[in-house]
N, C-alpha and C positions, 0 to 999 in steps of 0.2 A: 262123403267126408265133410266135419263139419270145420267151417274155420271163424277160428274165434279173432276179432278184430278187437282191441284195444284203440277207443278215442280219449283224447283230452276233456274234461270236465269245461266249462266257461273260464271258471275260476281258475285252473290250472293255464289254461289257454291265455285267458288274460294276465297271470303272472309272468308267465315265460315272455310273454311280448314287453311288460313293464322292467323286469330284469333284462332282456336286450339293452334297452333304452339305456338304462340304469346304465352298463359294461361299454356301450359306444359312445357314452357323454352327452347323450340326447337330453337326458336327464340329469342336471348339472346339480351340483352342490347346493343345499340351500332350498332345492325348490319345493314347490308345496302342491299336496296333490290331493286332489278332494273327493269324495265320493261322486259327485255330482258329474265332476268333470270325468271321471273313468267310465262314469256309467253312461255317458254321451257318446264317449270317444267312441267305445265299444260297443255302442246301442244294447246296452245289460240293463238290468234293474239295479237299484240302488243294492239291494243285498249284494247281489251278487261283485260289484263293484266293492263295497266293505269289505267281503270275502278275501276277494285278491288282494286288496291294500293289507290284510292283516298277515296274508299269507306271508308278505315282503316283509313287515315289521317283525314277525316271528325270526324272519333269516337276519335282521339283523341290516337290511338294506333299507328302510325308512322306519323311521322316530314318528312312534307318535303320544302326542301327553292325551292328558283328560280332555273331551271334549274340544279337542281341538285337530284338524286338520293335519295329514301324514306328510312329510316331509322328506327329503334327499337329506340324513345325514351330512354333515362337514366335517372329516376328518382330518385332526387335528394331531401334530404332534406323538401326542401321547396314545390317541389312538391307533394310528399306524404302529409302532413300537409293541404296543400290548398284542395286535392282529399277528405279527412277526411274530414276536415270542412265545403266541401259544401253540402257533403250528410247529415252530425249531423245536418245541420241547416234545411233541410227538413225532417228528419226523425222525430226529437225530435217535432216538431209541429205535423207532422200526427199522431203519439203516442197520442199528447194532445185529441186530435179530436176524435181520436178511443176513448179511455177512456172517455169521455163525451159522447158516445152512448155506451160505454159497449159492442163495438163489436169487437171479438177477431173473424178474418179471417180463416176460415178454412185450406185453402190454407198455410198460415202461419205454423197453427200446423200440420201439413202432412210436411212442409218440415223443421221443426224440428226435427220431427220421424226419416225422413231418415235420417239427420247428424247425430243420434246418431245409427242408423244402419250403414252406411259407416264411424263412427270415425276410424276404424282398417288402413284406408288410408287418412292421412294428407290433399292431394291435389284432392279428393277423396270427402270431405266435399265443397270443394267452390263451387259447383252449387246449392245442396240445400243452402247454406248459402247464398250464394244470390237470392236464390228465397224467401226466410223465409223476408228475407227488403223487395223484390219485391211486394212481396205478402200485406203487410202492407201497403206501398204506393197506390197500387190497390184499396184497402180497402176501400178509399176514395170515391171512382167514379167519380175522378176528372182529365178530361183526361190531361188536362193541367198540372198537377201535378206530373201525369204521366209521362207527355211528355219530363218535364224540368228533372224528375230522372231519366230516362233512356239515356238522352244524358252525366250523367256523368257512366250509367254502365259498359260499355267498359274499361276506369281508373278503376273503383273501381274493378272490376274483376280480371284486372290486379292484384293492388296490393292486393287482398287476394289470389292470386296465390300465390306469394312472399312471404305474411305470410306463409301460407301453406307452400311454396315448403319449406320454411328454418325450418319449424315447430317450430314457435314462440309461438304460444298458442295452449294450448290441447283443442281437440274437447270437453271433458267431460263439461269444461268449456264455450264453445262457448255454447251448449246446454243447459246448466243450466241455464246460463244465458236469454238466448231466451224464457225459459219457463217460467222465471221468470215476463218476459217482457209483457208475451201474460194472467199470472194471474193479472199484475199489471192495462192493459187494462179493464181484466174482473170485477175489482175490482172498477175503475172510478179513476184509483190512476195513473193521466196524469202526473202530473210534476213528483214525482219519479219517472216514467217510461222514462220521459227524464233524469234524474239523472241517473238511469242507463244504459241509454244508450249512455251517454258521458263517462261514467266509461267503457263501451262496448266497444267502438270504440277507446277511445284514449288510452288502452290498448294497441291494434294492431296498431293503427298511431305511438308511439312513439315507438314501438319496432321496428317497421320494419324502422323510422327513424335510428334509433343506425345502422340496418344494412344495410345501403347504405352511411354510414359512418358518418351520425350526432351525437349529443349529444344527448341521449334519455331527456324528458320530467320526471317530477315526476309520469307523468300517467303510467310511462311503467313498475311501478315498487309495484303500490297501487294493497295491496292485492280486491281479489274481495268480494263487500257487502255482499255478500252469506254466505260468510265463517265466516265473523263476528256476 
């Protein structure tokens, strides 16, 4: 029997390790990261080092100009807000879809389960928590739909890092909420499940706006429907 083994590339290897950094704040805002310096860290060649650094700028997690040096993004204001609203605009439509077949994703409620097993660690939640969206988009079986969500996951991972790392919203809440999300699907009850999933999300958009130094939104401050 033959068995075929799947390794990571250098390049793939060294991005994953530079995106860790990146999501646990290793890699802080602002900093600058140079071929030289990757391809030390990692004992790689310079190509290969470039490689990885571009692999990150394509995702949308390091800025780089002409001839100059890659850099940690500084998410600012405006940028958070745009990251939000391009995922709420594809999310809240797959929500509509699921709830007109009444199908609530397996995959979804498994990675609700965990957030509320790893809520005791803030930053700890952001991987089920992005798989709990991921998993709902999937849902669809629409690769394109797919294809266009996950070229913003990278940002959006980012900033529910940010949320997390600053612990702006309790897991209890992210949780409740999601299962609220996944009865409202089972229920065929699509537009409230976009209702509250703009209550979801720009919760966390306008908090973590406040802390990169904007004026929060009235969303950052609107108690959640649950409670009422």
């Amino acid at each position: 029997m033959v068995v075929r083994v799947v390794t990571k590339s250098a390049v793939e290897a060294i991005g994953a390790d530079l995106r860790m950094r990146l999501f646990s704040g290793d890699l802080g805002q602002g900093a600058v990261l140079t071929e030289s310096e990757v391809a030390a860290t990692y004992e790689v060649a310079r190509p290969t080092a470039k490689a990885a650094i571009e692999k990150l700028v394509a995702e949308g997690l390091l800025v780089r100009g002409a001839n100059k040096s890659a850099r940690v993004p500084v998410l600012g204001p405006d940028d958070v807000r745009d990251i939000y609203r391009a995922r709420a605009y594809l999310e809240s439509e797959v929500l509509r879809r699921l709830a007109r077949l009444r199908a609530v994703p397996a995959g979804a409620a498994q990675a609700n389960a965990d957030i509320a097993v790893a809520a005791g660690s803030p930053v700890g939640i952001v991987e089920p928590d992005m798989r709990f969206h991921m998993c709902l988009v999937d849902a669809l079986d629409s690769p394109r739909t797919s294809r266009m969500y996950r070229s913003l996951v990278s940002e959006v991972h980012l900033c529910m890092s940010q949320v997390q790392g600053r612990e702006l919203l309790p897991a209890g809440l992210i949780h409740d909420e999601h299962a609220r999300l996944l009865e409202l699907i089972a229920a065929g009850e699509g537009e409230a499940a976009a209702v509250l999933l703009e209550e979801h999300l720009g919760r966390a958009r306008e908090r973590l706006v406040e802390a990169v130094g904007g004026i929060a939104g009235p969303e950052a401050s609107v108690p959640s429907a649950l409670l009422t």
